[in-house]
N, C-alpha and C positions, 0 to 999 in steps of 0.2 A: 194402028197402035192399039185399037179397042175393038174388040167385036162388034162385028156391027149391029145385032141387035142390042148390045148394052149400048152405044154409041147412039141409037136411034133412042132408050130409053132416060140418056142422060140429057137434060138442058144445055142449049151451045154455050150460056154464059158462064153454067160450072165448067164446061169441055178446056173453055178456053183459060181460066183460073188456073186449070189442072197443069193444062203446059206452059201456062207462064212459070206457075212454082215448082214443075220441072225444069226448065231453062233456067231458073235462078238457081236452084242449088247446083245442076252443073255445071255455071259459070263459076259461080263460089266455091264449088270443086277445083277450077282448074285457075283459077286465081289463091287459094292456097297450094298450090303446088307449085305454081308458077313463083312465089313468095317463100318457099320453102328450101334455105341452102344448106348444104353440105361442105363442111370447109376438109381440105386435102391435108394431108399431113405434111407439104412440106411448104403448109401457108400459115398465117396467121388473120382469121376473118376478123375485121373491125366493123362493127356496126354503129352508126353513130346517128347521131338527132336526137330522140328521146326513149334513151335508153335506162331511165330508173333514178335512182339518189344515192348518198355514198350514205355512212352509218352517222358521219355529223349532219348531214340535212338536207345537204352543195348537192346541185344538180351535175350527174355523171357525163363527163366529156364522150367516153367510147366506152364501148363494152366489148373485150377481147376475147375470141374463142379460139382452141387448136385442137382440130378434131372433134369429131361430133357435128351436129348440124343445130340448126336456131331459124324460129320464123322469122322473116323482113316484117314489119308492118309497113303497108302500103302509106304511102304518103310523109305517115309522120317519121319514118326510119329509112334508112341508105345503109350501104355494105360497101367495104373496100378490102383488097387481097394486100396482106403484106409476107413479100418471098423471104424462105427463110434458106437460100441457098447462099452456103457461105461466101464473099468476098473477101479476097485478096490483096493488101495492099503493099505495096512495095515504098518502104521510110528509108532513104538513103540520106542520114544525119549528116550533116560537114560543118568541121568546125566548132562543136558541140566542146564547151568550157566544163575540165574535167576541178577535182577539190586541187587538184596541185597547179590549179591555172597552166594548163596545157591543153592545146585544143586538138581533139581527136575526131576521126571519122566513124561513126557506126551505121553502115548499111543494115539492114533487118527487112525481113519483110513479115507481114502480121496477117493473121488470118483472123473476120472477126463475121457475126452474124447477128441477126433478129434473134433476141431473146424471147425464149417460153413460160420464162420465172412472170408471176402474177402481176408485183409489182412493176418491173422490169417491161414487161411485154406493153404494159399500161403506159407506162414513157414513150416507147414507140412510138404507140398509136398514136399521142400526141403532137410529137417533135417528128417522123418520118412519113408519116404517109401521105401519098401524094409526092414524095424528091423521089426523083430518080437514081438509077446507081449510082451513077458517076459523082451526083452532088452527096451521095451519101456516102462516097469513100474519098471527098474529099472534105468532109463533115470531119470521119473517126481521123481522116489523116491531121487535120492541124490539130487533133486531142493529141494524141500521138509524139508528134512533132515537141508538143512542149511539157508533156510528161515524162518525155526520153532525157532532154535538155535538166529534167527539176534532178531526176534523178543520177546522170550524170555528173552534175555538180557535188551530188553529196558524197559519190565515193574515189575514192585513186584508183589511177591505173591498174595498179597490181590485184585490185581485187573484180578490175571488169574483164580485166584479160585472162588472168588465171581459173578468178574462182564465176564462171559461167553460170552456177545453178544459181549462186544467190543474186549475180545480178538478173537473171532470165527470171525469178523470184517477186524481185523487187518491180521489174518492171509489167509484169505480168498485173502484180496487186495494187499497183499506182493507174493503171492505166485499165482495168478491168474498171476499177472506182467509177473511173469519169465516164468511160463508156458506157456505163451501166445508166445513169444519168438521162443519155437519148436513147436508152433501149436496146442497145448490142449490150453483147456480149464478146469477149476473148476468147477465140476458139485453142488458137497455136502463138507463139513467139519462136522465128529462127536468126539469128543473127550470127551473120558473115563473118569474113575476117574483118577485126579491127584494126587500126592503123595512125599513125600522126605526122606529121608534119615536120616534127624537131628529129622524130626517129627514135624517141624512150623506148617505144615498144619493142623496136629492132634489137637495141641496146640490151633490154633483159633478155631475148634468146640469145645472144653475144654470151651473155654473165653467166647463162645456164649451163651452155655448150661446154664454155670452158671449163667451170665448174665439173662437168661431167667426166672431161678427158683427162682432168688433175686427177679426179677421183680414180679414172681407170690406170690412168698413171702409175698411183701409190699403190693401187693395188697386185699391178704388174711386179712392180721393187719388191713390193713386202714378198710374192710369192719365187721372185727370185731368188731372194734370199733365203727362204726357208729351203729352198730344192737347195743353194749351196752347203746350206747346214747338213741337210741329210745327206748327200753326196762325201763330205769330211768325215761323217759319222763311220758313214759304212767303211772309207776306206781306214778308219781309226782301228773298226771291229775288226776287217780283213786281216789287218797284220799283226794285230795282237792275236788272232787265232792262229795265223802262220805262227809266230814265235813261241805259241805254245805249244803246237805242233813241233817241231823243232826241237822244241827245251825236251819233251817228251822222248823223240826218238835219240835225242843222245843220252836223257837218263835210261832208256833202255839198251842204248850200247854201252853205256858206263858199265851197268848189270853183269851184263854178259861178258864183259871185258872183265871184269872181276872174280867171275864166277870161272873162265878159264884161267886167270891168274890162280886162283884157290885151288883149284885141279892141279895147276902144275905144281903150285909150292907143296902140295899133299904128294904129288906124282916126287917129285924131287927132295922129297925130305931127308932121303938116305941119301945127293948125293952131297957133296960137302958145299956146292958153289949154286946150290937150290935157294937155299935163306937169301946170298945176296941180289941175284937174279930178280927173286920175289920183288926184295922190297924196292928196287929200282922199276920193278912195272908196277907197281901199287905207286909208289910216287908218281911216275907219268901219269897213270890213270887219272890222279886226283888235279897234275897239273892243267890237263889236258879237260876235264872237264870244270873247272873254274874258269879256265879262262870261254868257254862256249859258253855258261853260266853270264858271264863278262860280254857278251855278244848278244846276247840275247837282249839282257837288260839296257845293253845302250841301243839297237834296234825299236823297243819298247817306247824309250825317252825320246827318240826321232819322233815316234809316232805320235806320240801325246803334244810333240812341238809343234809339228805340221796342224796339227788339229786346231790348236789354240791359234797358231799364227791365220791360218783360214777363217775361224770364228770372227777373228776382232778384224779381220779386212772386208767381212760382211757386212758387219756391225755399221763401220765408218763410213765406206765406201756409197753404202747405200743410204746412211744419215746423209753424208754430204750432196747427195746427188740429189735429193729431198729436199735438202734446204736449198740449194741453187735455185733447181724449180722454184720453189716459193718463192725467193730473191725474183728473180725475171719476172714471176707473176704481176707481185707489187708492184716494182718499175714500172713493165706497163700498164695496171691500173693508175698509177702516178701521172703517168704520162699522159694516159687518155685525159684523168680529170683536169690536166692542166690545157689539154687543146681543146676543151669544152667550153673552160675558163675563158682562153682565149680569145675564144668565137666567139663565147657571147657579151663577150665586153666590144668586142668588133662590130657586131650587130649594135648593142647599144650608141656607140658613138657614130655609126655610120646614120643610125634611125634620127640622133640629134642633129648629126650637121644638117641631114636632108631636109629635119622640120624646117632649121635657121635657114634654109638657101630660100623653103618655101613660104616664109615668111617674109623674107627681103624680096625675092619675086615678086611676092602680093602687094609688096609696099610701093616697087617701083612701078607697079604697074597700075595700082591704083594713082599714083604721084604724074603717070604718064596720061592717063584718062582725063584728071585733072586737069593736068597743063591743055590737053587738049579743048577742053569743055571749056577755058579761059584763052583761048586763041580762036575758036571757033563764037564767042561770045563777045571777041572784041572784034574782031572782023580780020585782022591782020596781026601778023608776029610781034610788031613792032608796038601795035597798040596794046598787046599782052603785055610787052616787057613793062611800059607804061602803066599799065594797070598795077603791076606786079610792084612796081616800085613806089607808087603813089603809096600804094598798101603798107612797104617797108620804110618810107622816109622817119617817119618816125626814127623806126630804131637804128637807123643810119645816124640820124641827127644824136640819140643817144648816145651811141656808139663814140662818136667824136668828144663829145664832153666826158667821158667816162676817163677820156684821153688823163685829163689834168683835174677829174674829182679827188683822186686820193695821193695827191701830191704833197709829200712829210714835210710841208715849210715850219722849222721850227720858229723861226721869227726873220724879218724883215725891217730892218730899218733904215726908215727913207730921208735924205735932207730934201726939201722942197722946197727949190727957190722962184717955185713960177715962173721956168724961162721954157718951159716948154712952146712948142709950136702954135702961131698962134695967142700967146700969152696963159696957154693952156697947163695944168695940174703934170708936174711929172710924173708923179705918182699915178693920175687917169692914163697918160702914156705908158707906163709899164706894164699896169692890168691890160689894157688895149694891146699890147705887143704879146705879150702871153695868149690870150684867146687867139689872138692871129697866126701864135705858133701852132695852132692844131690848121694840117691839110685841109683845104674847102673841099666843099663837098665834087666839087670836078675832080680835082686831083685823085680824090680816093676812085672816082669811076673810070678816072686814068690807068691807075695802077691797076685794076682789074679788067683792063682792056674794052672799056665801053665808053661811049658818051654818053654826055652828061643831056639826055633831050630838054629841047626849046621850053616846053613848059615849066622848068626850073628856073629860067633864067639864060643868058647868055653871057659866056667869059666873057673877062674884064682881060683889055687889052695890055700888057708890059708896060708903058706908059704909062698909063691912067694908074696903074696897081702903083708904077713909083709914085707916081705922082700923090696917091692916096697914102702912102704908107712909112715914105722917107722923108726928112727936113731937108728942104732945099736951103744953100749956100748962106742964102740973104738970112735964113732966118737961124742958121747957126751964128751967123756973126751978133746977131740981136744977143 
């Protein structure tokens, strides 16, 4: 390393000073290199621990860079890479409640990534790094999910299915907001066909089509009808040019016809039977062309009739067939909106009775659990019914007195001679006869087909009941 005469002239303990404080600076050489990153362009380096103070005081969570490089400090500083390759997420909406309470499907799928915006990328660091993809696009998806839902509610159909940019608009700006929040960003919005359940959407390309085919309809009529117009016209033109053709070559045979009449009556003037000759071809002449005159102009008047009569069978013919159309149209929109009607009044009654059957199901079956849990808690059927009835005697015994509570006696009057039974009140005998007209309590368990069990008591024999309830002989004669 040293010459060795300088090496023999140097002391070992400077020698060795020398290469300590070369081995420190090229360990501190390669310890700032070793400490010295380079962030990729398609990262985002986060450095974090203690990374400086915000401009109010607060100590700085991470400090974001993209592109460029920055020293690690050793110990008191760490680095983490956040990928800025976009992810893809596929939102297939169902059931998503439109402003007209209809519920519609909207599959989309959304492309979104790590944002580079200052603020933005600062959320990141905080809220993503460290999750993995999959939780990170299951993170933008439930934003997603209830962004699509806020802004589907606020518009109708006609303006998600038609008008595309403003709803791909709205949800672009609603859901860039919240993304922005953990630090994505909105790259793309595509959203699919849409669709529903009730079938509106199907309905409006129905509405359109038809619309369309009327359209082309009336436009077909109208154009037929103008080719019939021009069609009368020409053949109006053709024969009034014939007829003046016509009218033409026999004014110029009249001419001529004339002009040799004129020759002859000049040729013939010396002979004596020249004048009358003349005037008889000069009469025919003029007969003979009035009445062509006469032909002409009723030819003319066909023409002008035919014309007219074609015009106004244009006219009507193809109004009428206009309005028909429109007639049939209406009908069947009548008719559709009446078996819409229909339907969903069918739907509604069917949706009610099913609750009522599911609410009596629920009733009997909780009623059955019961009786079970009170059969299983007496030990035996019999000790249920028992139970059951101990429960109701009360209103049994009610029930019976209810018999002769509101009995309308307007009055009663008794002579009471004290011969009752016994030497007993007749008057206590008749109240006593009356309560004993209400069935005992066996009887009523009678008529509903059960006995009356032991622990109530046990029937009173035929006997014993006369004997309780009738005057015997001896004491009617008393």
């Amino acid at each position: 390393m040293f010459h060795p005469l300088i090496a023999a002239s140097i002391p070992p303990t400077a020698l060795i000073a020398v290469v300590v404080a070369v081995v420190l600076i090229f360990s501190l050489i390669l310890v700032f290199m070793s400490r010295f990153r380079r962030c990729p362009s398609d990262k985002v380096m986060v450095i974090y621990g203690k990374v400086g103070q915000n401009k109010d005081g607060s100590a700085r969570s991470a400090k974001c860079i993209h592109g460029g490089a920055a020293f690690i400090l050793p110990v008191i500083q760490a680095y983490e890479y956040l990928d800025l390759t976009p992810i893809s997420i596929s939102v297939d909406l169902k059931n998503a409640l439109s402003r007209q309470n209809i519920r519609i499907d909207v599959p989309a799928r959304f492309t979104v990534g790590i944002s580079t915006e200052a603020g933005v990328m600062q959320n990141a660091a905080e809220r993503l790094l460290g999750l993995k993809l999959q939780e990170i696009q299951e993170l933008a998806k439930d934003i997603i999910f209830g962004q699509m839902r806020l802004i589907i509610a606020t518009m109708q159909i006609e303006e998600i299915n038609i008008d595309r940019d403003k709803f791909l608009e709205a949800v672009s700006r609603c859901v860039e907001t919240e993304l922005k929040k953990i630090g994505l960003r909105l790259i793309n919005v595509n959203v699919t066909d849409i669709s529903d359940e009730s079938g509106y959407i199907e309905a409006l390309g129905k509405e359109a089509a038809a619309k369309a085919i009327n359209e082309a309809r009336i436009s077909v009529a109208e154009r037929n009808r103008e080719g019939s117009i021009g069609e009368a016209n020409a053949v109006r033109d053709q024969r009034i040019s014939v007829a003046a053709a016509n009218a033409a070559a026999v004014d110029g045979e009249n001419t001529s016809k004339a002009n040799i009449a004129k020759s002859d009556a000049t040729r013939r003037e010396l002979e004596a039977d020249a004048t009358r000759r003349a005037v008889i071809a000069e009469k025919t002449a003029e007969a003979k062309a009035k009445e062509e005159a006469y032909a002409a102009e009723e030819l003319a008047e066909k023409a002008r009739a035919e014309r007219e009569l074609a015009t106004q069978q244009a006219d009507i013919i193809v109004k009428a067939r206009i309005e028909k159309e429109r007639m049939e149209l209406e009908a069947e929109a009548e008719a559709e909106q009446a078996r819409r009607r229909a339907k969903g009044e069918a739907d509604a009654i069917y949706a009610k009775m099913e609750a009522q059957a599911r609410g009596i199901q629920e009733i009997l079956s909780k009623q059955a659990a019961g009786f079970a849990d009170v059969v299983k808690a007496a030990g035996t059927a019999d000790a249920a019914v028992q139970l059951m009835l101990v429960d109701k005697i009360e209103e049994l015994v009610k029930t019976q007195v209810e018999a002769v509570k509101n009995l309308n006696i307007d009055k009663i009057t008794v002579w009471d001679s004290m011969n009752g039974k016994d030497g007993s009140s007749t008057t206590s005998n008749f109240l006593s006869s009356m309560m004993k007209s209400i069935p005992p309590l066996n009887e009523t368990f009678k008529m509903a087909g059960l006995q009356i069990p032991a622990f109530l008591g046990t029937e009173l024999g035929e006997s014993s009941v006369g004997d309780a309830t009738e005057p015997t002989a001896d004491n009617a004669k008393q």
